[in-house]
C-alpha positions as CSV (number, residue, x, y, z in Angstrom):
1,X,0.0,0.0,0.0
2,X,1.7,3.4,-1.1
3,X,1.6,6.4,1.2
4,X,-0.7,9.5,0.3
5,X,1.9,11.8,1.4
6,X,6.2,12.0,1.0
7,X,7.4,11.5,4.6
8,X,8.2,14.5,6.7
9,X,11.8,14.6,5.4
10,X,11.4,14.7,1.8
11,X,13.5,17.7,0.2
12,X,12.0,18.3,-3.3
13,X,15.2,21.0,-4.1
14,X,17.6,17.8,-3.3
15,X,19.3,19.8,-0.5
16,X,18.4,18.5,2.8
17,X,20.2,18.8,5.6
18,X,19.5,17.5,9.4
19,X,19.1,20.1,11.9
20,X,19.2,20.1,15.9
21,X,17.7,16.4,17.2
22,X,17.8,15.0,13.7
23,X,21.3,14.5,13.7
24,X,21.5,10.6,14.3
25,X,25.7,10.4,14.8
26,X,27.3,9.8,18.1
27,X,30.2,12.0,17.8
28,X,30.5,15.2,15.3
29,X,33.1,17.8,14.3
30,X,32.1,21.0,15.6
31,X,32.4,24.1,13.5
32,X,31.6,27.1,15.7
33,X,29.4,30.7,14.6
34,X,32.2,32.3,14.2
35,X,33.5,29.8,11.6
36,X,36.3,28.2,13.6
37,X,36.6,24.4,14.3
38,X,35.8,23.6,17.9
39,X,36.8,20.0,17.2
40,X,35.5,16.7,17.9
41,X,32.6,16.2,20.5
42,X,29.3,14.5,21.7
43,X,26.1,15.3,19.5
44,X,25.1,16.6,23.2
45,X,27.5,18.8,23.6
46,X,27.4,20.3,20.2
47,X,24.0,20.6,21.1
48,X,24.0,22.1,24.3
49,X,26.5,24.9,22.6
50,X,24.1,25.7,19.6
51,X,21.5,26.1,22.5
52,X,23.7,28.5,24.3
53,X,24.3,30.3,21.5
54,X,20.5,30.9,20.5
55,X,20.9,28.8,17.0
56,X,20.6,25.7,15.7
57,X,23.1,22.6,15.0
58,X,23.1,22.1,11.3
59,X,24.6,19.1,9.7
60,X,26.8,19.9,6.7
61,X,28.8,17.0,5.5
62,X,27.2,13.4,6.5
63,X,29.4,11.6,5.2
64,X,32.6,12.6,6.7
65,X,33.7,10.5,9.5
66,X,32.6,11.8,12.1
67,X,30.2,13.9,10.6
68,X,30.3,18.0,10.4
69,X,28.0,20.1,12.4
70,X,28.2,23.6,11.9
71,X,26.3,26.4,14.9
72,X,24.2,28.4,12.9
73,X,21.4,30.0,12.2
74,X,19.1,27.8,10.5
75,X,17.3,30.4,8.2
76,X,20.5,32.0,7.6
77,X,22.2,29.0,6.2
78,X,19.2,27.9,3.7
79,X,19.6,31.9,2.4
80,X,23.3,31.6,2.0
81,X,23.0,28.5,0.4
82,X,20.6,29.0,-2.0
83,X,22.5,32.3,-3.1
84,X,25.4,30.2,-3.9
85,X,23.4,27.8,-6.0
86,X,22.1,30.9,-7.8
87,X,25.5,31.9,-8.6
88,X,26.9,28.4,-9.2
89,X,24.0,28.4,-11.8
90,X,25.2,31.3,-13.8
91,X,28.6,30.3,-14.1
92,X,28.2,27.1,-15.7
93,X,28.9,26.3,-19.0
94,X,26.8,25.4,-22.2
95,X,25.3,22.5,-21.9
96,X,23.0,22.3,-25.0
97,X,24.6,21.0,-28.5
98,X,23.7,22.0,-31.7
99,X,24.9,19.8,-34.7
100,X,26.4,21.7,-38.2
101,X,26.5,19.0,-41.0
102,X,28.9,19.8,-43.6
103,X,30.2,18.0,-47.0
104,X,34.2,18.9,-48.5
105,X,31.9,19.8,-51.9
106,X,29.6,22.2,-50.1
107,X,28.5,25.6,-51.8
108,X,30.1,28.7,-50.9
109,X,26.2,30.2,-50.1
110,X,25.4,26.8,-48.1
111,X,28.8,27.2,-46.6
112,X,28.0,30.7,-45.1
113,X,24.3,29.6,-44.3
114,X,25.6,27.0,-42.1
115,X,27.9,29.6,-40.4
116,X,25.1,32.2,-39.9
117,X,23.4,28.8,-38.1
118,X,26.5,28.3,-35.5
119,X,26.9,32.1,-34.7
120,X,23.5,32.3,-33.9
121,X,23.6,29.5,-31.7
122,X,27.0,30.6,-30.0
123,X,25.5,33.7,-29.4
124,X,22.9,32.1,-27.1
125,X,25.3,30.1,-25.4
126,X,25.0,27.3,-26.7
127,X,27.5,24.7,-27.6
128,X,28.6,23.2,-31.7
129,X,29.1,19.9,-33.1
130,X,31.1,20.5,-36.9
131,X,30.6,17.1,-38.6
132,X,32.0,16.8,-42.3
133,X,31.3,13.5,-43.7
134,X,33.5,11.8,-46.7
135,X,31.3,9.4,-49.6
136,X,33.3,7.1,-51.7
137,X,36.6,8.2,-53.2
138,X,36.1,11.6,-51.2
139,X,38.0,9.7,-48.6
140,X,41.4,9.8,-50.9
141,X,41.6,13.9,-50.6
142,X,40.7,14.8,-46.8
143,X,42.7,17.8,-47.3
144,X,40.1,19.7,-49.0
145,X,37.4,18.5,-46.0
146,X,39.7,20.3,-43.5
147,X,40.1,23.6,-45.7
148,X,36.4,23.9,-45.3
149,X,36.5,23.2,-41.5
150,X,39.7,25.7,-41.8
151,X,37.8,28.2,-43.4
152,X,34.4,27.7,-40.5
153,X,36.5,27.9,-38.1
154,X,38.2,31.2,-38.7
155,X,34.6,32.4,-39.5
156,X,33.2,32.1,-36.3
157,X,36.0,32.5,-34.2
158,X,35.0,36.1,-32.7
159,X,31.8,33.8,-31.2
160,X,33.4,30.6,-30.2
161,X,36.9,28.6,-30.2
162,X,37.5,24.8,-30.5
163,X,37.9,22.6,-27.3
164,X,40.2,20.4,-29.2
165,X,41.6,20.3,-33.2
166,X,39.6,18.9,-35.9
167,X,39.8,14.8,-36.0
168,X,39.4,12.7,-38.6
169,X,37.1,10.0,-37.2
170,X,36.2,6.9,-39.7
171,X,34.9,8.7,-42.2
172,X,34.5,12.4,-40.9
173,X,36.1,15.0,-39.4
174,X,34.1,16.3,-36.4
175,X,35.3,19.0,-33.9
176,X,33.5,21.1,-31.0
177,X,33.6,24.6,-30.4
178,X,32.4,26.3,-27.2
179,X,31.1,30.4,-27.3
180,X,33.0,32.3,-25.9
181,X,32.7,34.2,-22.6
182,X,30.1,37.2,-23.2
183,X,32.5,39.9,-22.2
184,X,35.3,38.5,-25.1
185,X,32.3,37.8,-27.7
186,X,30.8,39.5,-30.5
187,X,27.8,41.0,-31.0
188,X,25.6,38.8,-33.2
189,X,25.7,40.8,-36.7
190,X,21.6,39.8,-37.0
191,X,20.5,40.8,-34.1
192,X,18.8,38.5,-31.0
193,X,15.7,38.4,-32.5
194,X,16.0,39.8,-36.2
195,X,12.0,40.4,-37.3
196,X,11.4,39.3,-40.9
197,X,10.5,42.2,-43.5
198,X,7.3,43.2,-43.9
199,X,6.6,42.4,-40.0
200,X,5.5,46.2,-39.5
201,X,2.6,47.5,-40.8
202,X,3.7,50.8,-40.3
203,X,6.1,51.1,-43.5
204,X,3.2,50.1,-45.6
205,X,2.3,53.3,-46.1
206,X,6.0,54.3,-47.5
207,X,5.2,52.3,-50.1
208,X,4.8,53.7,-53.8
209,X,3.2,50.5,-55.3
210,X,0.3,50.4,-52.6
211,X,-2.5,52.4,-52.8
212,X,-5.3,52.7,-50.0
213,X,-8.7,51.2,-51.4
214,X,-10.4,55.0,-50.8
215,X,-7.9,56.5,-53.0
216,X,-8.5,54.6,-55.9
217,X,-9.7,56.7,-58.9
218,X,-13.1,55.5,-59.8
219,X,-14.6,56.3,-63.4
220,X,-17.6,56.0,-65.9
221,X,-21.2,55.1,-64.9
222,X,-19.8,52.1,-62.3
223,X,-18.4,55.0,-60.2
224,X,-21.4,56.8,-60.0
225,X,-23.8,54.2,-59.4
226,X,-21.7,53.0,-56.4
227,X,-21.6,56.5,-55.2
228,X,-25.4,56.7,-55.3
229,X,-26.3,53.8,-53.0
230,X,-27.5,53.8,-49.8
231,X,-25.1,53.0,-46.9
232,X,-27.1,50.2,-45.9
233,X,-27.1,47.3,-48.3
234,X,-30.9,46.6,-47.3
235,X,-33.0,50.0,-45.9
236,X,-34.6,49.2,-43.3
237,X,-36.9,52.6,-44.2
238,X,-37.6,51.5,-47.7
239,X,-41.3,52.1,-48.0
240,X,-42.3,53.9,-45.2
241,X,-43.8,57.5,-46.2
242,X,-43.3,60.5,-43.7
243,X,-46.1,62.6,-42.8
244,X,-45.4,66.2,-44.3
Protein backbone atom coordinates (compact mmCIF):
# COMPACT_ATOMS: atom_id res chain seq x y z
CA UNK A 1 0.00 0.00 0.00
CA UNK A 2 1.70 3.40 -1.08
CA UNK A 3 1.58 6.36 1.21
CA UNK A 4 -0.70 9.45 0.27
CA UNK A 5 1.88 11.81 1.41
CA UNK A 6 6.20 11.99 1.03
CA UNK A 7 7.42 11.49 4.57
CA UNK A 8 8.19 14.45 6.69
CA UNK A 9 11.80 14.65 5.45
CA UNK A 10 11.41 14.74 1.81
CA UNK A 11 13.47 17.73 0.24
CA UNK A 12 11.99 18.32 -3.27
CA UNK A 13 15.18 21.01 -4.12
CA UNK A 14 17.60 17.83 -3.35
CA UNK A 15 19.30 19.77 -0.46
CA UNK A 16 18.40 18.46 2.83
CA UNK A 17 20.18 18.84 5.60
CA UNK A 18 19.46 17.47 9.44
CA UNK A 19 19.11 20.06 11.93
CA UNK A 20 19.17 20.09 15.90
CA UNK A 21 17.73 16.40 17.18
CA UNK A 22 17.79 14.98 13.66
CA UNK A 23 21.33 14.51 13.73
CA UNK A 24 21.45 10.64 14.31
CA UNK A 25 25.67 10.41 14.77
CA UNK A 26 27.29 9.78 18.13
CA UNK A 27 30.16 12.00 17.83
CA UNK A 28 30.52 15.25 15.25
CA UNK A 29 33.07 17.78 14.35
CA UNK A 30 32.09 20.97 15.59
CA UNK A 31 32.42 24.12 13.45
CA UNK A 32 31.56 27.07 15.65
CA UNK A 33 29.41 30.69 14.58
CA UNK A 34 32.25 32.27 14.16
CA UNK A 35 33.47 29.79 11.58
CA UNK A 36 36.27 28.18 13.60
CA UNK A 37 36.58 24.43 14.30
CA UNK A 38 35.85 23.56 17.93
CA UNK A 39 36.79 19.97 17.20
CA UNK A 40 35.48 16.69 17.90
CA UNK A 41 32.55 16.22 20.48
CA UNK A 42 29.28 14.45 21.71
CA UNK A 43 26.09 15.25 19.53
CA UNK A 44 25.06 16.61 23.17
CA UNK A 45 27.51 18.78 23.58
CA UNK A 46 27.45 20.33 20.22
CA UNK A 47 24.02 20.61 21.06
CA UNK A 48 23.98 22.09 24.27
CA UNK A 49 26.51 24.89 22.57
CA UNK A 50 24.07 25.67 19.64
CA UNK A 51 21.51 26.07 22.48
CA UNK A 52 23.74 28.49 24.31
CA UNK A 53 24.32 30.29 21.47
CA UNK A 54 20.55 30.86 20.54
CA UNK A 55 20.90 28.77 17.05
CA UNK A 56 20.56 25.65 15.68
CA UNK A 57 23.07 22.56 14.98
CA UNK A 58 23.15 22.08 11.26
CA UNK A 59 24.57 19.10 9.70
CA UNK A 60 26.76 19.95 6.68
CA UNK A 61 28.76 16.98 5.49
CA UNK A 62 27.24 13.43 6.53
CA UNK A 63 29.42 11.57 5.16
CA UNK A 64 32.56 12.57 6.73
CA UNK A 65 33.72 10.46 9.50
CA UNK A 66 32.57 11.83 12.14
CA UNK A 67 30.17 13.93 10.60
CA UNK A 68 30.33 17.95 10.38
CA UNK A 69 28.03 20.13 12.36
CA UNK A 70 28.25 23.65 11.88
CA UNK A 71 26.33 26.41 14.88
CA UNK A 72 24.22 28.43 12.92
CA UNK A 73 21.36 30.05 12.25
CA UNK A 74 19.14 27.77 10.52
CA UNK A 75 17.25 30.40 8.22
CA UNK A 76 20.47 31.95 7.64
CA UNK A 77 22.15 28.98 6.22
CA UNK A 78 19.21 27.90 3.75
CA UNK A 79 19.60 31.91 2.36
CA UNK A 80 23.27 31.56 1.97
CA UNK A 81 22.97 28.52 0.38
CA UNK A 82 20.57 29.01 -2.03
CA UNK A 83 22.49 32.25 -3.07
CA UNK A 84 25.37 30.18 -3.89
CA UNK A 85 23.42 27.85 -6.03
CA UNK A 86 22.05 30.89 -7.78
CA UNK A 87 25.49 31.94 -8.60
CA UNK A 88 26.91 28.40 -9.24
CA UNK A 89 23.99 28.43 -11.84
CA UNK A 90 25.18 31.32 -13.84
CA UNK A 91 28.56 30.30 -14.15
CA UNK A 92 28.18 27.06 -15.68
CA UNK A 93 28.88 26.29 -18.95
CA UNK A 94 26.78 25.45 -22.17
CA UNK A 95 25.29 22.54 -21.89
CA UNK A 96 23.03 22.25 -24.96
CA UNK A 97 24.61 21.00 -28.47
CA UNK A 98 23.66 22.01 -31.74
CA UNK A 99 24.87 19.79 -34.74
CA UNK A 100 26.37 21.72 -38.21
CA UNK A 101 26.54 19.03 -40.96
CA UNK A 102 28.90 19.84 -43.57
CA UNK A 103 30.23 17.98 -46.98
CA UNK A 104 34.17 18.88 -48.49
CA UNK A 105 31.94 19.81 -51.89
CA UNK A 106 29.62 22.19 -50.12
CA UNK A 107 28.54 25.64 -51.83
CA UNK A 108 30.08 28.71 -50.91
CA UNK A 109 26.22 30.20 -50.08
CA UNK A 110 25.38 26.80 -48.10
CA UNK A 111 28.76 27.25 -46.60
CA UNK A 112 28.01 30.72 -45.05
CA UNK A 113 24.32 29.64 -44.26
CA UNK A 114 25.60 26.96 -42.11
CA UNK A 115 27.85 29.56 -40.38
CA UNK A 116 25.11 32.25 -39.93
CA UNK A 117 23.43 28.78 -38.10
CA UNK A 118 26.47 28.29 -35.53
CA UNK A 119 26.86 32.13 -34.74
CA UNK A 120 23.52 32.32 -33.86
CA UNK A 121 23.62 29.52 -31.68
CA UNK A 122 26.97 30.60 -30.04
CA UNK A 123 25.54 33.70 -29.35
CA UNK A 124 22.95 32.09 -27.08
CA UNK A 125 25.27 30.13 -25.44
CA UNK A 126 25.01 27.28 -26.67
CA UNK A 127 27.53 24.72 -27.64
CA UNK A 128 28.56 23.24 -31.74
CA UNK A 129 29.11 19.90 -33.11
CA UNK A 130 31.06 20.53 -36.90
CA UNK A 131 30.57 17.13 -38.60
CA UNK A 132 31.95 16.81 -42.32
CA UNK A 133 31.30 13.52 -43.70
CA UNK A 134 33.50 11.81 -46.71
CA UNK A 135 31.32 9.41 -49.57
CA UNK A 136 33.31 7.15 -51.71
CA UNK A 137 36.57 8.21 -53.19
CA UNK A 138 36.10 11.62 -51.21
CA UNK A 139 38.01 9.69 -48.57
CA UNK A 140 41.42 9.75 -50.92
CA UNK A 141 41.60 13.86 -50.64
CA UNK A 142 40.71 14.79 -46.82
CA UNK A 143 42.73 17.79 -47.29
CA UNK A 144 40.13 19.70 -49.00
CA UNK A 145 37.44 18.46 -46.04
CA UNK A 146 39.68 20.29 -43.46
CA UNK A 147 40.14 23.61 -45.69
CA UNK A 148 36.35 23.95 -45.31
CA UNK A 149 36.55 23.19 -41.52
CA UNK A 150 39.73 25.72 -41.81
CA UNK A 151 37.75 28.16 -43.42
CA UNK A 152 34.43 27.71 -40.53
CA UNK A 153 36.54 27.88 -38.05
CA UNK A 154 38.15 31.20 -38.74
CA UNK A 155 34.56 32.42 -39.52
CA UNK A 156 33.22 32.08 -36.29
CA UNK A 157 35.98 32.49 -34.17
CA UNK A 158 34.99 36.07 -32.72
CA UNK A 159 31.84 33.82 -31.24
CA UNK A 160 33.43 30.60 -30.17
CA UNK A 161 36.87 28.60 -30.16
CA UNK A 162 37.51 24.79 -30.54
CA UNK A 163 37.95 22.57 -27.28
CA UNK A 164 40.23 20.42 -29.19
CA UNK A 165 41.56 20.31 -33.21
CA UNK A 166 39.64 18.95 -35.94
CA UNK A 167 39.79 14.78 -36.03
CA UNK A 168 39.44 12.72 -38.64
CA UNK A 169 37.09 9.99 -37.23
CA UNK A 170 36.23 6.91 -39.67
CA UNK A 171 34.87 8.74 -42.24
CA UNK A 172 34.52 12.43 -40.85
CA UNK A 173 36.12 14.96 -39.44
CA UNK A 174 34.12 16.25 -36.43
CA UNK A 175 35.34 19.03 -33.91
CA UNK A 176 33.45 21.07 -30.98
CA UNK A 177 33.57 24.55 -30.39
CA UNK A 178 32.41 26.31 -27.17
CA UNK A 179 31.11 30.40 -27.28
CA UNK A 180 33.04 32.32 -25.90
CA UNK A 181 32.67 34.25 -22.61
CA UNK A 182 30.05 37.16 -23.24
CA UNK A 183 32.49 39.85 -22.19
CA UNK A 184 35.26 38.52 -25.07
CA UNK A 185 32.29 37.78 -27.71
CA UNK A 186 30.84 39.50 -30.51
CA UNK A 187 27.78 41.00 -31.03
CA UNK A 188 25.60 38.81 -33.23
CA UNK A 189 25.70 40.79 -36.69
CA UNK A 190 21.59 39.76 -36.97
CA UNK A 191 20.53 40.79 -34.11
CA UNK A 192 18.81 38.50 -30.99
CA UNK A 193 15.66 38.44 -32.46
CA UNK A 194 15.95 39.78 -36.25
CA UNK A 195 12.04 40.37 -37.32
CA UNK A 196 11.42 39.31 -40.93
CA UNK A 197 10.51 42.22 -43.51
CA UNK A 198 7.31 43.19 -43.91
CA UNK A 199 6.57 42.39 -40.01
CA UNK A 200 5.52 46.19 -39.53
CA UNK A 201 2.55 47.52 -40.82
CA UNK A 202 3.71 50.83 -40.34
CA UNK A 203 6.15 51.13 -43.51
CA UNK A 204 3.21 50.10 -45.61
CA UNK A 205 2.25 53.35 -46.08
CA UNK A 206 5.98 54.33 -47.46
CA UNK A 207 5.16 52.33 -50.12
CA UNK A 208 4.78 53.67 -53.78
CA UNK A 209 3.22 50.48 -55.26
CA UNK A 210 0.33 50.40 -52.65
CA UNK A 211 -2.51 52.42 -52.80
CA UNK A 212 -5.26 52.73 -50.05
CA UNK A 213 -8.73 51.19 -51.41
CA UNK A 214 -10.37 55.01 -50.84
CA UNK A 215 -7.87 56.48 -53.02
CA UNK A 216 -8.51 54.65 -55.87
CA UNK A 217 -9.67 56.66 -58.87
CA UNK A 218 -13.14 55.53 -59.84
CA UNK A 219 -14.62 56.30 -63.41
CA UNK A 220 -17.65 56.04 -65.91
CA UNK A 221 -21.17 55.09 -64.86
CA UNK A 222 -19.82 52.09 -62.34
CA UNK A 223 -18.45 55.00 -60.22
CA UNK A 224 -21.42 56.78 -59.95
CA UNK A 225 -23.76 54.18 -59.40
CA UNK A 226 -21.65 53.02 -56.40
CA UNK A 227 -21.59 56.48 -55.17
CA UNK A 228 -25.38 56.70 -55.27
CA UNK A 229 -26.26 53.83 -53.02
CA UNK A 230 -27.45 53.83 -49.76
CA UNK A 231 -25.14 53.03 -46.93
CA UNK A 232 -27.07 50.20 -45.88
CA UNK A 233 -27.15 47.29 -48.33
CA UNK A 234 -30.89 46.59 -47.33
CA UNK A 235 -32.98 50.04 -45.90
CA UNK A 236 -34.65 49.16 -43.27
CA UNK A 237 -36.88 52.56 -44.17
CA UNK A 238 -37.59 51.49 -47.70
CA UNK A 239 -41.31 52.10 -47.97
CA UNK A 240 -42.28 53.87 -45.21
CA UNK A 241 -43.79 57.48 -46.15
CA UNK A 242 -43.29 60.50 -43.74
CA UNK A 243 -46.11 62.64 -42.84
CA UNK A 244 -45.40 66.20 -44.32
Amino acid sequence: MSRPFPPRNFSSSGSFFRVNGKIRAREVRVIGIDSKQLGIMSLGDALNKARASGVDLVEIAPTATPPVCRIVDYGKFRYEQAKKDKESKKHQHASTVKEVQLSPRIDPHDLSVKITHAIDFLCQDMKVKVTLKFRGREMAHTEFGFQVIKKFLDDIAPYGHPDFPPKLIGKGINVMISPLPRNKRAKNPHGENPKPEGSNNAGQNHRPDVVPVEQKPRSGSHASSQESKPAFANNPFEGIEMNK
